[in-house]
C-alpha positions as MATLAB code, in Angstrom:
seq = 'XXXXXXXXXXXXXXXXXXXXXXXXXXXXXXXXXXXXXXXXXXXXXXXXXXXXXXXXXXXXXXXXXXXXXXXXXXXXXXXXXXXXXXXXXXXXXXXXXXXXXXXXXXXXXXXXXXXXXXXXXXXXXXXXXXXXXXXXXXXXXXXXXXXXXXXXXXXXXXXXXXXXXXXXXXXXXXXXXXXXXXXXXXXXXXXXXXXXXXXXXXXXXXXXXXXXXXXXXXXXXXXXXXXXXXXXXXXXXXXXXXXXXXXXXXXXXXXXXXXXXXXXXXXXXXXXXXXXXXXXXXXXXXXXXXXXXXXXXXXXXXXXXXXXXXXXXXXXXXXXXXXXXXXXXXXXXXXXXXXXXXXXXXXXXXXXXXXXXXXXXXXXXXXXXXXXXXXXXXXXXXXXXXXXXXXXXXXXXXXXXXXXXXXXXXXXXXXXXXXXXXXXXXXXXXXXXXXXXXXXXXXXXXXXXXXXXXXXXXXXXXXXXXXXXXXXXXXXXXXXXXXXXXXXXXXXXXXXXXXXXXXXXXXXXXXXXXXXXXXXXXXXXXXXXXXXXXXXXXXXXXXXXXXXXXXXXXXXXXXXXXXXXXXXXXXXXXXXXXXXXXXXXXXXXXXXXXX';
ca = [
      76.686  121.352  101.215;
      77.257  120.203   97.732;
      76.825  116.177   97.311;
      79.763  115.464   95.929;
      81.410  117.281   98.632;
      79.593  115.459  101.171;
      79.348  112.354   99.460;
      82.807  111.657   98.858;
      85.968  109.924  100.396;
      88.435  112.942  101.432;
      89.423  112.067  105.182;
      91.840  114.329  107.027;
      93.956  112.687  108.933;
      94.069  113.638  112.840;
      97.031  114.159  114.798;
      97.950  115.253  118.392;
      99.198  118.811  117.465;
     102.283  118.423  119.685;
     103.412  114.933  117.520;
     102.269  116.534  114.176;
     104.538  119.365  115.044;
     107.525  116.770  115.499;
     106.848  114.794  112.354;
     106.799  118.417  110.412;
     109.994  118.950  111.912;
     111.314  115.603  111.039;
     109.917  116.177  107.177;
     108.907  119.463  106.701;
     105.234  120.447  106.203;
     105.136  119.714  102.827;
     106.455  116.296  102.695;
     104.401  115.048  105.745;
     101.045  116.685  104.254;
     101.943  114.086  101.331;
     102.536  111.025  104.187;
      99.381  111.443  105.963;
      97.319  111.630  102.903;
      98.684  108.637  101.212;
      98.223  107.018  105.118;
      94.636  107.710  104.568;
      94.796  105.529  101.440;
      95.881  101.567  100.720;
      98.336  100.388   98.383;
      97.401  100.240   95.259;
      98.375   96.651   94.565;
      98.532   93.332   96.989;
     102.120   91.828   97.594;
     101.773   88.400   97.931;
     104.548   86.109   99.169;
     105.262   82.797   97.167;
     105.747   79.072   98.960;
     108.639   78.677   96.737;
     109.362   74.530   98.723;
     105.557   73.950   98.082;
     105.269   75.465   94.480;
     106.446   78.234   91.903;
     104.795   82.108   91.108;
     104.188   80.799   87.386;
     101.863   78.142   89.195;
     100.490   80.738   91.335;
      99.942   83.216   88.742;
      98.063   80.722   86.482;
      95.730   79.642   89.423;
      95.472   83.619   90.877;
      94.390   84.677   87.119;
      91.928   82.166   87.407;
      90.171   82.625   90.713;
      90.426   86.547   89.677;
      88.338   85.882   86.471;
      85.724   83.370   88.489;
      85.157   86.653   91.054;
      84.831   89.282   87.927;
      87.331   91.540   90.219;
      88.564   93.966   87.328;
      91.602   96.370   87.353;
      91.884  100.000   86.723;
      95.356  100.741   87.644;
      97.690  102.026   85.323;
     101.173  101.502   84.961;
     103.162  102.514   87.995;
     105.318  105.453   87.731;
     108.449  104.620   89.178;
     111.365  107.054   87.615;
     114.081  108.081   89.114;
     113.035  111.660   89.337;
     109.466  111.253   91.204;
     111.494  108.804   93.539;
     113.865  111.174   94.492;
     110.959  114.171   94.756;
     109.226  112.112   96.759;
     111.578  111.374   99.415;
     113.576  114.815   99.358;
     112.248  117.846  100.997;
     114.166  121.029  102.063;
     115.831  119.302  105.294;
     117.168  116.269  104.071;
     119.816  115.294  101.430;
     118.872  112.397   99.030;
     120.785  110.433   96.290;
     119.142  107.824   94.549;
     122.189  106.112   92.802;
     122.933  102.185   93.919;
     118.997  101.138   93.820;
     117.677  102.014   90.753;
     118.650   99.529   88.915;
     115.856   97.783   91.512;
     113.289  100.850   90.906;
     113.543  100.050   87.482;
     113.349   96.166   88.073;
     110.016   97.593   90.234;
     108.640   99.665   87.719;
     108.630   96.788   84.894;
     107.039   94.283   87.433;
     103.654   96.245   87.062;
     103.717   96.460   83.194;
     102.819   93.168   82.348;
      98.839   93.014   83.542;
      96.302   92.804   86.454;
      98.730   90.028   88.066;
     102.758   89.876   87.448;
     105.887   88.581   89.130;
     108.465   90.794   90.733;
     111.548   91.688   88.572;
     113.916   92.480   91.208;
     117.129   89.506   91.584;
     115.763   87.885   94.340;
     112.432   88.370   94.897;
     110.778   86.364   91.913;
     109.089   84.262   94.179;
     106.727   87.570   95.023;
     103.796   88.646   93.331;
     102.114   91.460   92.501;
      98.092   92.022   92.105;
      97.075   95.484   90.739;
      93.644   97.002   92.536;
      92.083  100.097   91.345;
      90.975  103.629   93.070;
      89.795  105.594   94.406;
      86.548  105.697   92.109;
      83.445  107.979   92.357;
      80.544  106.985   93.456;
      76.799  107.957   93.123;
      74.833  107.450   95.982;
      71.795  108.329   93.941;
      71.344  111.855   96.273;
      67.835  113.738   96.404;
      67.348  116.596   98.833;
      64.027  115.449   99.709;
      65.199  111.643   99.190;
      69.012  111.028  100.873;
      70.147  107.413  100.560;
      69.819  104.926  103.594;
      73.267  104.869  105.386;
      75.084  102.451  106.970;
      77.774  103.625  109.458;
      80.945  101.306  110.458;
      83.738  101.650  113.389;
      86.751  103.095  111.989;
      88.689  100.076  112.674;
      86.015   98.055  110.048;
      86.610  100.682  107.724;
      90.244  100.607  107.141;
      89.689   96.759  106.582;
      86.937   96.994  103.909;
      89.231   99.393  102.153;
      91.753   96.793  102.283;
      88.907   94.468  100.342;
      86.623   93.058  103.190;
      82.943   92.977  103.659;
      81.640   94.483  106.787;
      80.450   92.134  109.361;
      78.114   92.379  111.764;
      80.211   93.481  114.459;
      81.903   96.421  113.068;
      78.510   98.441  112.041;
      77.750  101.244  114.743;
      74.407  102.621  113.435;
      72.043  102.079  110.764;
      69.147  104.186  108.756;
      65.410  103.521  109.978;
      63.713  100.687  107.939;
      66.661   99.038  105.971;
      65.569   95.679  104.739;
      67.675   92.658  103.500;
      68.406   93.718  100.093;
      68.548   97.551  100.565;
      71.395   99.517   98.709;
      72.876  101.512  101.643;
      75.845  104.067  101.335;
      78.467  103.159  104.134;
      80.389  105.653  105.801;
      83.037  105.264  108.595;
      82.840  106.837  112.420;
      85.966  108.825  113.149;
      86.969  109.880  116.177;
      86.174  113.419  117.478;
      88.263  115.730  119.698;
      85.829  115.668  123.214;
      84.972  117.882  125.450;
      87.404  116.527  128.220;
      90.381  117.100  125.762;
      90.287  112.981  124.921;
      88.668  111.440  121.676;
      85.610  109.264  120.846;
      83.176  108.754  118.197;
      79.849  109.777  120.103;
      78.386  107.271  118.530;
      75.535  104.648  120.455;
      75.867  101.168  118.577;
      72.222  100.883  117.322;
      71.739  104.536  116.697;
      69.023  105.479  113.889;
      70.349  107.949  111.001;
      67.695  109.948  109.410;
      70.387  111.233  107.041;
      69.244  114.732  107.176;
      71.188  117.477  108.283;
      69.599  117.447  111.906;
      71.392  114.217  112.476;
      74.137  115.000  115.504;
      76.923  114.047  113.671;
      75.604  114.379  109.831;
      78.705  116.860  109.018;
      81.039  114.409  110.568;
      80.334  111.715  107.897;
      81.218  114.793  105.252;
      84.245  113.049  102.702;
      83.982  110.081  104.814;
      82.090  107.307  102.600;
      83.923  104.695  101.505;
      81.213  102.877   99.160;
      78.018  101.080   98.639;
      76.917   97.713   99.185;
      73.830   95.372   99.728;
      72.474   94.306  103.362;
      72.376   91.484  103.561;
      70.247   91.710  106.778;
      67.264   93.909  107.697;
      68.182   96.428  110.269;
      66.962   94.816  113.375;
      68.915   91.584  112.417;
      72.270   93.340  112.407;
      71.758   94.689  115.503;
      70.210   91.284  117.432;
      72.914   88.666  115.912;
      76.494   88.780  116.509;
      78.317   87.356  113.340;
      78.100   87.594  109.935;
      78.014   89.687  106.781;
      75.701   92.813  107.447;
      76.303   94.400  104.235;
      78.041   93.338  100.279;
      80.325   95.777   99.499;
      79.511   95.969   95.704;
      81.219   99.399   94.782;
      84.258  100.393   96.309;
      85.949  103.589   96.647;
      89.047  101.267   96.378;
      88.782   97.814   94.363;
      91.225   95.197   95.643;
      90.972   91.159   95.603;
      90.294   89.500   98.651;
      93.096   86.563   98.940;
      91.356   85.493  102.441;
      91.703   81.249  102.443;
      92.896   81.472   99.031;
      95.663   79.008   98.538;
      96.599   78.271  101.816;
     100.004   76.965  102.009;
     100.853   78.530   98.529;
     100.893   82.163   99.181;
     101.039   84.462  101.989;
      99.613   88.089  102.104;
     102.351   90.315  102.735;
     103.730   93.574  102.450;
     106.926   94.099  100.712;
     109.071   95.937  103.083;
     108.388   93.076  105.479;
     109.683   90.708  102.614;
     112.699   92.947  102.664;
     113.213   92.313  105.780;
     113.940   88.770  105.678;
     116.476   89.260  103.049;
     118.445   91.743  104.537;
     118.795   89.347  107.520;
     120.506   86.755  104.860;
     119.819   83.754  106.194;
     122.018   80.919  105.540;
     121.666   77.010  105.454;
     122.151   75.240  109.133;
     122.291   78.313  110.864;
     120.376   79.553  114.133;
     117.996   82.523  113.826;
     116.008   83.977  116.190;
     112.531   85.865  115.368;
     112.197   87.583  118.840;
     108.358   89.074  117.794;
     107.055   86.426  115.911;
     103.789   86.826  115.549;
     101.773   86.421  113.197;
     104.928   84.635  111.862;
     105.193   86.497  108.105;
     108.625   86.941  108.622;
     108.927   83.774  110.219;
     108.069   81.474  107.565;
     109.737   83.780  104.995;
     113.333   83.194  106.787;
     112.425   79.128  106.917;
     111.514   79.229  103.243;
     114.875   81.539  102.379;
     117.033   78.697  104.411;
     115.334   75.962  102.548;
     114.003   74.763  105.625;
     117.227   73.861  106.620;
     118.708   74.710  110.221;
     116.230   76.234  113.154;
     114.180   79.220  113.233;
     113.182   79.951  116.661;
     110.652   81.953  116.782;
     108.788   83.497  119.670;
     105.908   85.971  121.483;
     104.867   86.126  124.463;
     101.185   85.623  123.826;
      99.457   82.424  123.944;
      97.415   82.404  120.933;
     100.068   84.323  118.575;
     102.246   81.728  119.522;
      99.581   78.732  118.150;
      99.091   80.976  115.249;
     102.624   80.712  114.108;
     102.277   77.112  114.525;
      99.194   76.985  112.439;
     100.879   79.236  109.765;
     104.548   76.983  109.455;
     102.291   73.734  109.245;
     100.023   74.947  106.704;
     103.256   75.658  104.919;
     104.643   72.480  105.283;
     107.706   73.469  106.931;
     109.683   72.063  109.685;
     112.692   74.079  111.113;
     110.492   76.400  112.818;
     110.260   76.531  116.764;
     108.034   78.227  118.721;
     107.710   79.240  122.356;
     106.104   81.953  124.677;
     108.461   84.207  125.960;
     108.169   87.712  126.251;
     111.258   89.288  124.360;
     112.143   91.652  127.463;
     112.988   88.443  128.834;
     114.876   86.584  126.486;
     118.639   85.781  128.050;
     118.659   83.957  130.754;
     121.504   84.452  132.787;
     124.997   82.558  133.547;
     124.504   80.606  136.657;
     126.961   82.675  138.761;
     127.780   79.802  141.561;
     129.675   77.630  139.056;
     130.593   80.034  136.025;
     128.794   77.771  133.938;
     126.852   79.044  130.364;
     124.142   75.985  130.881;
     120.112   77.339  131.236;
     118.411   78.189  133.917;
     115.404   76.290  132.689;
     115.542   72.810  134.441;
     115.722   75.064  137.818;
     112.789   77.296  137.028;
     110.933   74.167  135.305;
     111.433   72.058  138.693;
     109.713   75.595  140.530;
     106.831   75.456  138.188;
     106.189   71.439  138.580;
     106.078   71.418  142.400;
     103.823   75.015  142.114;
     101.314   73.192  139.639;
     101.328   69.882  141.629;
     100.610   72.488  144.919;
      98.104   74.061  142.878;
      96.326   70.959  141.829;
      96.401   69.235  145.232;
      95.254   72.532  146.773;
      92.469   72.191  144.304;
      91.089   69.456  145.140;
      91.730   70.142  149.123;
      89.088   73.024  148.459;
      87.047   71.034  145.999;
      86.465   68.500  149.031;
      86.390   71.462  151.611;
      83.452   73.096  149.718;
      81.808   70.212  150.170;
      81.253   69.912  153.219;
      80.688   73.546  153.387;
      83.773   75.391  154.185;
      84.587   78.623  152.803;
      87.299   78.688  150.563;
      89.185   81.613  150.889;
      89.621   79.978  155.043;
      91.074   76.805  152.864;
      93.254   79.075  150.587;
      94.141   81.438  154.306;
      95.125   78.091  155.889;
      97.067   76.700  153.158;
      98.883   80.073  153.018;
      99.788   80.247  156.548;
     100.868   76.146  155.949;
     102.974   77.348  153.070;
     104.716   80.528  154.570;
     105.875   78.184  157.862;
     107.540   75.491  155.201;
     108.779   78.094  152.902;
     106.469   76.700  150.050;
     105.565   78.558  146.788;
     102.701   81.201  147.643;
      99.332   80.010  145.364;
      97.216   83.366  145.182;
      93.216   83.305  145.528;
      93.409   84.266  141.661;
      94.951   81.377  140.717;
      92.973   78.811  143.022;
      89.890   80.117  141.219;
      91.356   80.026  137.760;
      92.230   76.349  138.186;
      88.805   75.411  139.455;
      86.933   77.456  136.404;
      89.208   75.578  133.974;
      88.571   72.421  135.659;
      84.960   73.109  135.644;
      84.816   74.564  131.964;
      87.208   72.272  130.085;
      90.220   72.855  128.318;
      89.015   75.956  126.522;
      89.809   77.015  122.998;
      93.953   77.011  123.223;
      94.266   73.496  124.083;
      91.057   72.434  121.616;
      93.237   73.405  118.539;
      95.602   69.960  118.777;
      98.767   72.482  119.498;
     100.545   74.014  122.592;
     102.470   76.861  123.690;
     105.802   75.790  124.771;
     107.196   78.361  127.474;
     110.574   79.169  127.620;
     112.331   80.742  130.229;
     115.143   82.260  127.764;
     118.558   81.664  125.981;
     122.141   81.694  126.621;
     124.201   84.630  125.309;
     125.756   84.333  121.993;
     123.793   81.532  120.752;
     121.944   83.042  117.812;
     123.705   83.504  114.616;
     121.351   85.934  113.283;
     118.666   87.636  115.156;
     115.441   89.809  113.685;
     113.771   92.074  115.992;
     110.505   93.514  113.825;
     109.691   95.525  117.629;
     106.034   96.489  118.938;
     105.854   99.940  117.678;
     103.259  102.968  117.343;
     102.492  101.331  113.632;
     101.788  104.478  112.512;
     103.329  103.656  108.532;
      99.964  101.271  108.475;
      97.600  101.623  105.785;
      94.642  102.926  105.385;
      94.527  104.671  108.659;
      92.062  107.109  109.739;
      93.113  108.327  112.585;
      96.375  108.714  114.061;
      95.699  111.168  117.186;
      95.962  108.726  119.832;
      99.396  108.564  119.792;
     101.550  111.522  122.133;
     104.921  112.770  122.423;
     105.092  110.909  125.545;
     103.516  107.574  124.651;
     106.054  107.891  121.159;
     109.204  108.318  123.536;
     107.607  104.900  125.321;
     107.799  103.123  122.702;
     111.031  104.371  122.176;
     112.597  103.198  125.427;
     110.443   99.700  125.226;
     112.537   99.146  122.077;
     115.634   99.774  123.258;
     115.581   97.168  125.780;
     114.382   94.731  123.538;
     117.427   95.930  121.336;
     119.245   94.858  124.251;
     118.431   91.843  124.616;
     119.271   90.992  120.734;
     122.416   92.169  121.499;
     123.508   89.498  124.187;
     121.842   86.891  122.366;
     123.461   87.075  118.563;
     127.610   85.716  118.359;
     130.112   87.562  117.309;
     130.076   87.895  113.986;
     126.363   87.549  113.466;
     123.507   89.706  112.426;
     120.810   91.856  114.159;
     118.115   93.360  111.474;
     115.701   95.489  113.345;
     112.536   97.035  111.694;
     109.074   98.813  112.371;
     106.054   99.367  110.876;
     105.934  103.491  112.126;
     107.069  106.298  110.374;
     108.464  107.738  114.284;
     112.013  108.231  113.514;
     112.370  108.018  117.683;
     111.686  104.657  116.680;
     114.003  104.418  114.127;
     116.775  106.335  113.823;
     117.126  106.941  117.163;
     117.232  103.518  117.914;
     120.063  103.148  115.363;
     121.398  106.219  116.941;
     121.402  104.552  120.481;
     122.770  101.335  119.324;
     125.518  102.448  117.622;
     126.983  104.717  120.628;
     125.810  101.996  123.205;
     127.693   98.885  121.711;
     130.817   99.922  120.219;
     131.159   96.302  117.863;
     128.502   97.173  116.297;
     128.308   98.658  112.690;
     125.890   99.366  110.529;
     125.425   96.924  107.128;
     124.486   97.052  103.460;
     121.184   95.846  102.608;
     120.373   93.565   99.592;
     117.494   94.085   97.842;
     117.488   98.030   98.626;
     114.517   99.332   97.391;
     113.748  101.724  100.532;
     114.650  105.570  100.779;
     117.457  106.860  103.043;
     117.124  107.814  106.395;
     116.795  111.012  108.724;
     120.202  112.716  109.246;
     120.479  115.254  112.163;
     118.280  115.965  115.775;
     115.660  117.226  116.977;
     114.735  118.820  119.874;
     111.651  119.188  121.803;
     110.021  122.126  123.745;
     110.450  120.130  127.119;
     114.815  120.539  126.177;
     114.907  117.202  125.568;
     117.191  116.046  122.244;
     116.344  113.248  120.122;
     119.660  112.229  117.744;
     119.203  110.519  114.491;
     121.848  109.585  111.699;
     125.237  110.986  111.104;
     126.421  111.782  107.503;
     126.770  108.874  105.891;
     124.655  106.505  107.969;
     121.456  107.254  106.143;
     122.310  105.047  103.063;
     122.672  102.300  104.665;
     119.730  101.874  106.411;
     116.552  101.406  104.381;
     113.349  103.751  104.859;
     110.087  102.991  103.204;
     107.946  106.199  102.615;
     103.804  105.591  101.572;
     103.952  108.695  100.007;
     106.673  107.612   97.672;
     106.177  105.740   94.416;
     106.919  102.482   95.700;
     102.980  102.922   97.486;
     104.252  100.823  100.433;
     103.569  101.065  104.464;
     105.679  103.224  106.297;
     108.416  100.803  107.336;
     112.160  100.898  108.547;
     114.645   98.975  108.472;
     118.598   98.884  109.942;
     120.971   95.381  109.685;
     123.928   95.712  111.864;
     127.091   93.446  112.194;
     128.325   91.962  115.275;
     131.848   92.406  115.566;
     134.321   90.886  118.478;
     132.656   91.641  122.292;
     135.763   91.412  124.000;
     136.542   94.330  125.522;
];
């Protein structure tokens, strides 16, 4: 094999035939050959959100030009071709009807943002306050190749891969094998472990974590690193110490296939990493001053702190998640950002009304009721605690101590404590607090909200996330598992429903480029809930979306967007000119729910 075949970055991107054969359906064979390529790829630029209450993006700029001169980062990008004509090629293909007309007076406000330099502000009304960093690639690299001399090789997990193509090192944990003597100090081409179809019709790598390359052609899986290197970098570790320790840098990436600045604790409470469709997003939910918004999957709270900052930190953003952590993470991210209308709680979204209390017609919560149930189980739990703590003592057993308490509880119609829960209340008693409660903030639990009292609500759902980039490989996902997510959505969708007033807004999105995910779900919203319409976006920057059906082997019919639907949602394309994730996103009003 020629080097520069083999010694190249040219991934192919793997899909489950049956879903590939959907998406060509959905965008023809030429168009989605031009998605998953560009999937296999990052952006070319970093989006970064401004802290407009804390500071301004000529502040930012000045201190971003200056941190980017300190780290000798240096740009290669040209301008950014963003005409009318390669927007519309790019989104058209022989199935579906575009017309780029009422946005491009915001292409062109797009297009002149990345003709002023390595850093410049966003020239779209609106979004001044974000800012743009040009990167750079992909670039060629020589990996200084003799036949009778290959280079020492480093190989990484896929999932450490996409990262350091996003601009991060690779750390210790993500590096899966490593060439025989490499020393601290050794120049070492990196390539990335992709999964392989298996012989039991799943996928894996093959790969033993600690395996020794030779980096000859007798290595078992020397052809599947072929187009797969992604640059070359320093160790900063010999061999054996990347493979004993578990943290830290195990190699410098010092020449990139793609060159883009790191912004990791860089102005913290300034800026925010983001990506521009999910900036979008918060604007085409509007918020106003004093309202009531609801961010029903928070986490990590982008979109969260973007709606506070767009209210002026004026009214109440709840926002919430149903895990633990996420939910402290939010916290973390609203107080490093100085703002103070945000509140957070763990509640899973599937979950979010809580009913009318039938018996007296009244709309009041049903959380003092269920928060009186938890007390008297966590005082039960605690005193049954220390009954066994004592017990075990004197040397009972203590699943006779949790039997008898049981047996106690069943004859007074007391709360059932399982064995699992006895012993996870000893091992926290026993280990501490544990990280959660270490980090000065806690998870307040909710047990849901009354109808109508949301003005706005933004659902940005738990999707397949398959518009993410770079990704390597995409076969994981099914038919079946895509029509999951599907039907998870839609009763999260739901649930937005009852919660938002007449009147109000609902602004769903995803990160997935699944239109079962997306249009459908407009599809099914719009025939379920009859006061619902769908409404303009401002800024509209996105592509239209899919018009028609499609129908699978199995008879089943998926339905998309009628004529005249598809402008008014917004879908972002990473194959189009913008160089964004795949993204989606539909803002419906709330009309009168009387029937």
């Amino acid at each position: 094999m020629d080097p520069s075949e083999r010694y190249c970055y040219n991934p192919v991107l793997r899909w489950n035939p049956e879903v590939e054969d959907y998406f060509i359906k959905a965008y023809g064979p030429h168009h989605f050959s031009r998605i998953s390529k560009a999937l296999t790829r990052p952006s070319c630029y970093s989006c970064i959100r401004v802290n407009t209450l804390n500071t301004t993006s000529d502040a930012v700029i000045e201190k971003l030009q200056g941190i980017i001169q300190d780290s000798g980062f240096q740009n290669g990008v040209d301008g950014i071709n963003l005409n009318k004509t390669e927007l519309k090629d790019s989104l058209n293909d022989s199935n579906i009807e575009v017309e780029v007309g009422e946005s491009e007076h915001d292409m062109n406000a797009l297009k002149g943002s990345f003709e002023n330099g390595t850093i410049s502000k966003c020239q779209i009304p609106g979004l001044e306050y974000v800012v743009f960093v040009k990167g750079s690639g992909p670039h060629s690299t020589d990996y200084d190749y003799a036949p009778e001399r290959p280079p020492k090789e480093v190989i990484v997990s896929r999932k450490c891969a996409e990262a350091v193509l996003r601009g991060a090192q690779v750390f210790v944990p993500g590096v899966m094998a490593c060439s025989a003597h490499v020393e601290k100090g050794d120049l070492v081409a990196v390539s990335v472990a992709v999964e392989q179809p298996g012989v039991d019709g799943g996928w894996a790598t093959g790969i033993t974590r600690g395996t020794v390359l030779q980096g000859l052609q007798t290595d078992p899986h020397y052809f599947e690193r072929s187009g797969l290197y992604i640059g070359q970098g320093t160790t900063m570790m010999s061999r054996a110490g990347i493979f004993r320790v578990l943290q830290g840098i195990a190699v410098d990436m010092n020449n990139r296939i793609f060159n883009l600045p790191s912004f990791h604790d860089v102005l913290e409470g300034e800026i925010f990493l983001q990506n521009l469709p999910s900036i979008v997003t918060a604007h085409a939910l509007d918020p106003q001053k004093g309202e009531r918004i609801l961010d029903m999957c928070a986490a990590p709270g982008g979109k969260t702190t973007a709606i506070a900052i767009l209210m002026r930190d004026e009214g109440e953003v709840v926002a919430v998640d149903r895990s633990h952590n996420k939910v402290q993470n939010i916290q973390k991210l609203a107080a490093e950002m100085g703002l103070k209308c945000i509140n957070t709680y763990k509640l899973d979204a599937l979950k979010a009304v809580c009913r009318r209390n039938e018996s007296n017609g009244m709309s009041a919560l049903c959380s003092d009721k269920i928060n009186s149930c938890t007390n008297i189980q966590n005082s039960d739990l605690l005193r049954l605690h220390e009954e066994v703590s004592s017990t075990t003592v004197e040397g009972l057993d203590a699943d006779t101590t949790c039997k008898e308490k049981v047996s106690n509880e069943k004859g007074n119609d007391r709360t059932y404590i399982s064995k699992a829960d006895i012993r996870k209340n000893m091992r926290r008693m026993r280990n501490g607090p544990g990280r959660n409660q270490c980090l000065g903030g806690r998870a307040e639990p909710s047990k849901g909200f009354s109808p109508n009292s949301f003005d706005r609500v933004l659902l940005d759902a738990p999707c397949s996330a398959l518009g993410l980039r770079p990704r390597l490989f995409a076969g994981e996902e099914t038919v079946n598992s895509l029509r999951s997510h599907g039907k998870y959505q839609r009763r999260m969708f739901d649930q937005a429903v009852q919660l938002v007033r007449p009147g109000g807004v609902i602004v769903y999105s995803t990160c997935t480029i699944n239109p079962g995910e997306n249009e459908a779900l407009v599809r099914y919203a719009l025939d379920t809930y009859k006061y619902l319409s769908l409404a303009p976006q401002n800024p509209r920057i996105g592509g239209p979306g899919l018009v028609g059906c499609c129908e699978f082997p199995d008879g089943y019919v998926e339905e998309w967007l009628r004529p005249g639907e598809e402008e008014l949602v917004q879908r972002f394309d990473p194959s189009s000119p913008l160089d964004t994730i795949g993204f989606f996103i539909a803002k419906f009003s709330v009309g009168s729910k009387e029937v």
